[in-house]
C-alpha positions as CSV (number, residue, x, y, z in Angstrom):
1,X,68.8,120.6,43.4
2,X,65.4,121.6,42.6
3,X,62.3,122.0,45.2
4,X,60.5,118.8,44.6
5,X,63.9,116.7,45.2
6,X,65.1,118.6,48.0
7,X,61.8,117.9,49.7
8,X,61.8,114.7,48.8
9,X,65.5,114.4,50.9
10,X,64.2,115.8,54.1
11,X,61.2,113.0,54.2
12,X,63.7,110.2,54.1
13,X,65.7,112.1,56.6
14,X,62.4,111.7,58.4
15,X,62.5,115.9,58.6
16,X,59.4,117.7,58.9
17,X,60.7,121.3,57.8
18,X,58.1,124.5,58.4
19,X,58.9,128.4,57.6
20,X,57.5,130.6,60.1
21,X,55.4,132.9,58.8
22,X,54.5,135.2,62.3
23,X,54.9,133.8,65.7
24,X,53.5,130.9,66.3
25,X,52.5,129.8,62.9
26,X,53.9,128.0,60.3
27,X,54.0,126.7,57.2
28,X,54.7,123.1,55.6
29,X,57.0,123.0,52.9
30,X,57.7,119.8,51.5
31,X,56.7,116.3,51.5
32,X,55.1,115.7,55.2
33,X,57.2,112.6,56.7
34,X,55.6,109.7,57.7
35,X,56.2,109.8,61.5
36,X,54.2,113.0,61.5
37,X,51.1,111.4,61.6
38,X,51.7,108.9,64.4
39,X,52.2,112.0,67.0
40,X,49.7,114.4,65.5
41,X,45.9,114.1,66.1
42,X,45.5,116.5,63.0
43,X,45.6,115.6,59.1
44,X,49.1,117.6,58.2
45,X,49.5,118.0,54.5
46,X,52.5,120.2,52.6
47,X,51.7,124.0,52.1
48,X,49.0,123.7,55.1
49,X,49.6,126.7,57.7
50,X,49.8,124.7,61.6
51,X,49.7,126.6,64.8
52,X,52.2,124.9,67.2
53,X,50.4,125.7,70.7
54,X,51.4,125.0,74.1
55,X,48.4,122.5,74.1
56,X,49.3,120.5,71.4
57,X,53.4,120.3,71.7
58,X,54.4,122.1,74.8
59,X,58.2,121.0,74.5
60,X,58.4,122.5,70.8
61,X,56.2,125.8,71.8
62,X,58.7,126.4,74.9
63,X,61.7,126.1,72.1
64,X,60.1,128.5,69.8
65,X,61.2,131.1,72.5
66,X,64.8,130.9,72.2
67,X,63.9,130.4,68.3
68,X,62.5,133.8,68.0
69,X,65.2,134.9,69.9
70,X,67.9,133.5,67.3
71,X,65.7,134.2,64.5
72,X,66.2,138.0,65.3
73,X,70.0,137.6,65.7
74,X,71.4,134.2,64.2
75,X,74.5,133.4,65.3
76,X,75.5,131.6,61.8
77,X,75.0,128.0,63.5
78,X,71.8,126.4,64.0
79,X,69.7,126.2,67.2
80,X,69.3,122.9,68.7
81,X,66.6,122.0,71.4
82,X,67.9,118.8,72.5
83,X,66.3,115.5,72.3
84,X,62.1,115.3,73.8
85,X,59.7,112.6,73.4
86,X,56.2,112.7,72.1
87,X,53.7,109.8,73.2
88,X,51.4,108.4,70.4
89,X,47.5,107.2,70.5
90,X,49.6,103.2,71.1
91,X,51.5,105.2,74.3
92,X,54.9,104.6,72.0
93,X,57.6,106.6,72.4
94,X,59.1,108.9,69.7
95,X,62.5,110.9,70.6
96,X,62.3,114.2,68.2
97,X,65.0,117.2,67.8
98,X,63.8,120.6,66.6
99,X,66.1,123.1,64.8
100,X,65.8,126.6,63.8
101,X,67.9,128.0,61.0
102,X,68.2,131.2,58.5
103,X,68.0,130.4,55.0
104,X,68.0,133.3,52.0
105,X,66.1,135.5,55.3
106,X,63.6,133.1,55.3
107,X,63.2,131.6,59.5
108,X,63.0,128.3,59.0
109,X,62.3,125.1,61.7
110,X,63.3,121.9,60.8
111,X,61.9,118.9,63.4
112,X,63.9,115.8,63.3
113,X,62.8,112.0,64.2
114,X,66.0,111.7,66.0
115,X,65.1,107.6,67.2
116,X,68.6,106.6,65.9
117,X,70.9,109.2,66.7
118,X,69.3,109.3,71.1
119,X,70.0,105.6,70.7
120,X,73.6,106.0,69.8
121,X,74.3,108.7,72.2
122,X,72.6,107.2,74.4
123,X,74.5,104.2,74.4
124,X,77.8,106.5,74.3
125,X,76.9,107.8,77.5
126,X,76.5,104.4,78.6
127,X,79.9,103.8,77.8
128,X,81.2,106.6,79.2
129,X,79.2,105.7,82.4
130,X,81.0,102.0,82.2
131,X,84.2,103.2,81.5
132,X,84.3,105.8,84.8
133,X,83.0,103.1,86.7
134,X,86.2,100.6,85.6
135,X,88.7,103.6,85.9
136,X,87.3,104.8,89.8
137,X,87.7,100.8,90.6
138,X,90.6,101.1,89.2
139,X,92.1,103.9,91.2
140,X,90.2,102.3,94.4
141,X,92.5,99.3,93.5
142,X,95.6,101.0,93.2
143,X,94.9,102.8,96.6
144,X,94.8,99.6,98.5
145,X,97.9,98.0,97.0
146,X,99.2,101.3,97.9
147,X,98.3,101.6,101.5
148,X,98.8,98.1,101.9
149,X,103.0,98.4,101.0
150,X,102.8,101.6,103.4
151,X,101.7,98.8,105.9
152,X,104.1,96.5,105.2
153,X,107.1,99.0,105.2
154,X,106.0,100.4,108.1
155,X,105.9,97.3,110.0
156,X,109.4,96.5,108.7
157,X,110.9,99.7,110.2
158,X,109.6,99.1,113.2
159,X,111.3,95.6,113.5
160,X,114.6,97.0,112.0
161,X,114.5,99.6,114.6
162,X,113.7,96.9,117.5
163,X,116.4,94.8,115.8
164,X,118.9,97.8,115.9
165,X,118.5,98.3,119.9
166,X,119.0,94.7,120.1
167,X,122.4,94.6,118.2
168,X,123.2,98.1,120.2
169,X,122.2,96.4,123.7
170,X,124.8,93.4,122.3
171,X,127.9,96.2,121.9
172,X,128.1,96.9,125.4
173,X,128.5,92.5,126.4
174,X,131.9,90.7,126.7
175,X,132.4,89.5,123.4
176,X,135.0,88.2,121.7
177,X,137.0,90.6,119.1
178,X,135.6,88.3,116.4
179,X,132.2,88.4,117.9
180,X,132.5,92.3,117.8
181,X,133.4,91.9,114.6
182,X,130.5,90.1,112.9
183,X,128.4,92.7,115.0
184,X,129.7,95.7,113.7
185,X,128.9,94.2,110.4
186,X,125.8,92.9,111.2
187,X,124.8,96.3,112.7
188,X,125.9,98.3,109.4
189,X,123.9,96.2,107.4
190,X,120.8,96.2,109.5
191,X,121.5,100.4,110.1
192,X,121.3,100.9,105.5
193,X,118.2,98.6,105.5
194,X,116.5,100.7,108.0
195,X,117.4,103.9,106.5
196,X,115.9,102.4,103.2
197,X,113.1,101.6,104.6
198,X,112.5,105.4,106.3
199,X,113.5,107.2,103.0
200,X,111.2,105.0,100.7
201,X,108.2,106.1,103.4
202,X,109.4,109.2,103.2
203,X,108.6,109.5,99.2
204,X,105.5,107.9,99.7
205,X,102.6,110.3,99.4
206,X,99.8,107.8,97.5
207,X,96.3,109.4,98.6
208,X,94.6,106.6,100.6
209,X,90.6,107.1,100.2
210,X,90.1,103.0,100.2
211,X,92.0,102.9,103.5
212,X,88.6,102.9,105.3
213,X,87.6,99.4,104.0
214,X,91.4,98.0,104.3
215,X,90.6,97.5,108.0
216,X,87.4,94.7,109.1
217,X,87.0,93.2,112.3
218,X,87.8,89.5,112.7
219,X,86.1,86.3,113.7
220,X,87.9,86.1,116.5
221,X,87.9,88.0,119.4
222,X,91.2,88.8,120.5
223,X,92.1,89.4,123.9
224,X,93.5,93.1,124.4
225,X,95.8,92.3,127.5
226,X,97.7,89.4,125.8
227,X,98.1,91.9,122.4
228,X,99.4,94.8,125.0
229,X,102.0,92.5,126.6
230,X,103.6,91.1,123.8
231,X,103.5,94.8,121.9
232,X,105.6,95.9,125.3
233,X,107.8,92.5,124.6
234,X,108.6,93.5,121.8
235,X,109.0,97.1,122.3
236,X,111.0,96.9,125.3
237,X,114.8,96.9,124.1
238,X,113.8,100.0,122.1
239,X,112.9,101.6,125.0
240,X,115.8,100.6,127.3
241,X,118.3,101.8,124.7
242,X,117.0,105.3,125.3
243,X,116.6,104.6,129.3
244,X,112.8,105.1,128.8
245,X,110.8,102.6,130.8
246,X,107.5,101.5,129.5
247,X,105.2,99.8,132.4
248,X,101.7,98.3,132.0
249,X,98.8,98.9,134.8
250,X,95.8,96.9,135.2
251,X,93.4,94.9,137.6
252,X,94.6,91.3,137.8
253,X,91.4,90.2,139.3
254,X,89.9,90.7,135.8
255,X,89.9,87.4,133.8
256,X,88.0,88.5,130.4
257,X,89.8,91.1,128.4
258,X,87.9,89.8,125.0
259,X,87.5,92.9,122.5
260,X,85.8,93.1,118.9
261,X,88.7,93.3,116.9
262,X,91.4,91.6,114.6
263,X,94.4,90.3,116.5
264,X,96.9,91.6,113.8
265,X,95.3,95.0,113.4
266,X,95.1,95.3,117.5
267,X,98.5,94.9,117.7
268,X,99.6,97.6,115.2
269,X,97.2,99.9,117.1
270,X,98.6,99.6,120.0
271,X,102.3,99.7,118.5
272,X,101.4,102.7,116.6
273,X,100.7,105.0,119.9
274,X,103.5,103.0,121.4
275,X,105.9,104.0,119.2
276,X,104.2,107.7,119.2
277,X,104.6,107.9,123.2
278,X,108.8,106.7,122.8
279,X,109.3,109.2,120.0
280,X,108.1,112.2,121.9
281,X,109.0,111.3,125.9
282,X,112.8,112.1,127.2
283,X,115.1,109.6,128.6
284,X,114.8,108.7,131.8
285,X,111.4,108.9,131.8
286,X,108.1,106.1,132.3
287,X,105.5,105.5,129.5
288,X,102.4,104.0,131.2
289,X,99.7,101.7,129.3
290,X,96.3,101.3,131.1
291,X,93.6,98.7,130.8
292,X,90.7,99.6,132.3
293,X,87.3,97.4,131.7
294,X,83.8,98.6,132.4
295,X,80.4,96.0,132.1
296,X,80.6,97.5,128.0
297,X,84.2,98.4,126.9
298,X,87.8,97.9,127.8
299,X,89.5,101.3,127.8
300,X,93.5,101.7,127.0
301,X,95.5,104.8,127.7
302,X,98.8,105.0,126.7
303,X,100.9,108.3,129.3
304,X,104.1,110.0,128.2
305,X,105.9,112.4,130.3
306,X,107.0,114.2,127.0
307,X,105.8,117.8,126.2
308,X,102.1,117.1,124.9
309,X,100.4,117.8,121.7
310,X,99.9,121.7,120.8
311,X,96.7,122.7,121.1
312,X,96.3,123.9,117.5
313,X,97.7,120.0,116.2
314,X,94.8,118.2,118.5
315,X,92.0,118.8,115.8
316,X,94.5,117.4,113.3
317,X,96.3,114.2,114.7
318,X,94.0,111.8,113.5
319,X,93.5,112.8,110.1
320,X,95.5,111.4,106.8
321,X,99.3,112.8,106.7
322,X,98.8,114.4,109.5
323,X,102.3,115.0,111.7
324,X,103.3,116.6,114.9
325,X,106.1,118.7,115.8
326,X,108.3,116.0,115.0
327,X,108.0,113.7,112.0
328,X,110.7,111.5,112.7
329,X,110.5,109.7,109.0
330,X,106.8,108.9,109.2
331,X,104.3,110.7,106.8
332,X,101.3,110.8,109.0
333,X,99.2,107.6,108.6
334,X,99.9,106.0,112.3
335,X,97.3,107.4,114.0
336,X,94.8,107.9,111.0
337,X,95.3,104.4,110.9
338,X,94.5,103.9,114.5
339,X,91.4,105.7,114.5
340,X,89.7,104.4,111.0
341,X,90.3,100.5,112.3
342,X,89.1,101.6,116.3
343,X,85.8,103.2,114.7
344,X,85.2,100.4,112.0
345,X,85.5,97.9,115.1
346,X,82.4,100.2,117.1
347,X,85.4,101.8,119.3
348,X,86.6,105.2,120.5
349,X,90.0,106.9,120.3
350,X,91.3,110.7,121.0
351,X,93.5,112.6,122.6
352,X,93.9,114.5,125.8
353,X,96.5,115.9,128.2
354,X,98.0,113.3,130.3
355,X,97.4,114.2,134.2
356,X,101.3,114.2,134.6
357,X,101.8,116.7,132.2
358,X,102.8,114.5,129.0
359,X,100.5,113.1,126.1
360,X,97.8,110.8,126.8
361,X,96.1,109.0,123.6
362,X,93.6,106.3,124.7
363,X,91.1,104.3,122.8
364,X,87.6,102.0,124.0
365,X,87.1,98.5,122.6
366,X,83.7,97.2,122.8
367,X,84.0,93.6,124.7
368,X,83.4,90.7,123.1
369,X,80.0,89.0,124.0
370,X,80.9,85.5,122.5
């Protein structure tokens, strides 16, 4: 490949090439490409000797420092300085890529009009972009169905076990010998579902960063004394099984107990801490749930006589998988799940030693103001 062809080549490669023949100045071998002239003020011809200043092409001056740097130990592969842009007398744009390379001991700088090849990466990036942004909804989607079957199970095993007590409270009526019968059976079968039910929460350890949006407040402002006595309704045979009495205190003379809030999610917070205040209070003792209302919030405490919460576990109980001193099957999402849907509602909840001596986790509601 002679001279004249090669140079020929780098022009339709739209590549200005220049030999450096002391720092700072160059020479022009070859045939001068055409985009030359549309970002330099000068008259550039081949074999003309340019000094490339900080004035005229400050992005390709600061290169040449690295250049002379490789030029005085090449490492074998080409320097690149990236993509720039040079403004011409029309204010259009024109993305350039220098290079400095060895050749037969002769330091040589090859400048590229690079407009296709920034366009195409370019528009890889912006694939790349597009394609995180799919997989991280992605993932966010997975995380909800995930929490959401956590949910679900875990409101299942807490009806199995309220279905259990029931079926135990049954064994100790006059039934018939084939009424005992059908409930042993009955019983058995209700006993495997439940332990089903604890083992498959058990295994489940799905990270739950969407959990904060699963949880929005509804249209409808439910009324928190209502939700608190059916929650004890419906918690009430548990509690009796184990000789644990659960009593509710409040002012009867108060006739709005409207909160912000979602019925449904109201009532698992409040069976959540429930449940929390039976698994960690002794038979024979009294679980106590307050509601107290001031002109702004309605505050409810829930009181076990139980041992309390270990100082060095307070900072910890309301964060994700967090578990006390007993997990009892559970894999720490109760009271995370408390708090996240109190604080999206504009509410309160924590933690502090109950005056008897037990637990005492509470939570404020703002009140409704339809």
């Amino acid at each position: 490949m002679n001279e004249t062809f090669a140079s020929r080549l780098f022009a339709t490669l739209n590549i200005l090439v220049l030999e450096r023949l002391r720092k700072g100045v160059f020479q022009i071998e070859g045939t001068v490409p055409h985009w030359l002239e549309r970002v330099c003020p000068r008259d550039i011809s081949t074999g003309m000797k340019v000094l490339i200043s900080q004035e005229d092409i400050p992005f390709l001056e600061n290169f040449l420092i690295d250049a002379e740097a490789y030029w005085q130990n090449p490492t074998g592969h080409p320097l690149k300085s990236g993509f720039w842009t040079e403004i011409d007398l029309n204010g259009d744009e024109y993305y350039l890529e220098a290079s400095a390379v060895i050749l037969d001991e002769r330091k040589i700088l090859l400048v590229e009009f690079a407009e296709d090849n920034y366009r195409e990466k370019q528009a890889l990036i912006q694939k790349a972009r597009e394609n995180q942004l799919s997989y991280n909804q992605l993932v966010k989607e997975n995380q909800k169905k995930d929490i959401l079957i956590h949910c679900i199970i875990h409101d299942i095993a807490g009806q199995l076990s309220g279905i259990n007590c029931c079926l135990a409270l049954l064994e100790m009526e006059n039934l018939t010998a084939k009424g005992r019968e059908r409930l042993a059976i009955g019983r058995k079968q209700s006993i495997k579902q439940e332990i089903l039910v604890r083992e498959v929460l058990e295994i489940f350890s799905a990270e739950v960063n969407s959990l904060e949006k699963f949880s929005q407040p509804g249209a409808i402002a439910p009324n928190i004394l209502h939700v608190t006595q059916e929650c004890i309704e419906l918690l009430t045979p548990v509690y009796a099984l184990n000789k644990v009495k659960i009593n509710l205190v409040y002012d009867p003379q108060v006739t709005d107990w409207k909160v912000i809030g979602d019925r449904q999610r109201l009532e698992r917070v409040i069976t959540n801490l429930a449940e929390n205040a039976f698994r960690h209070t002794p038979s024979h003792s009294t679980v106590t749930i307050t509601l107290t209302p001031d002109p702004e919030f309605i505050h409810l405490t829930i009181d076990d006589e139980g041992r309390g919460v270990s100082p060095d576990l307070v900072p910890h109980l309301f964060k994700k998988f967090s578990q006390g001193q007993h997990k009892s099957g559970r894999i720490g999402l109760g009271l995370y799940f408390c708090r996240i849907t109190v604080e999206r509602w504009g509410g309160k909840i924590g933690y502090t030693p109950s005056p008897t001596g037990g637990a005492r986790f509470w939570f404020s509601l703002p009140r409704s103001k339809s």
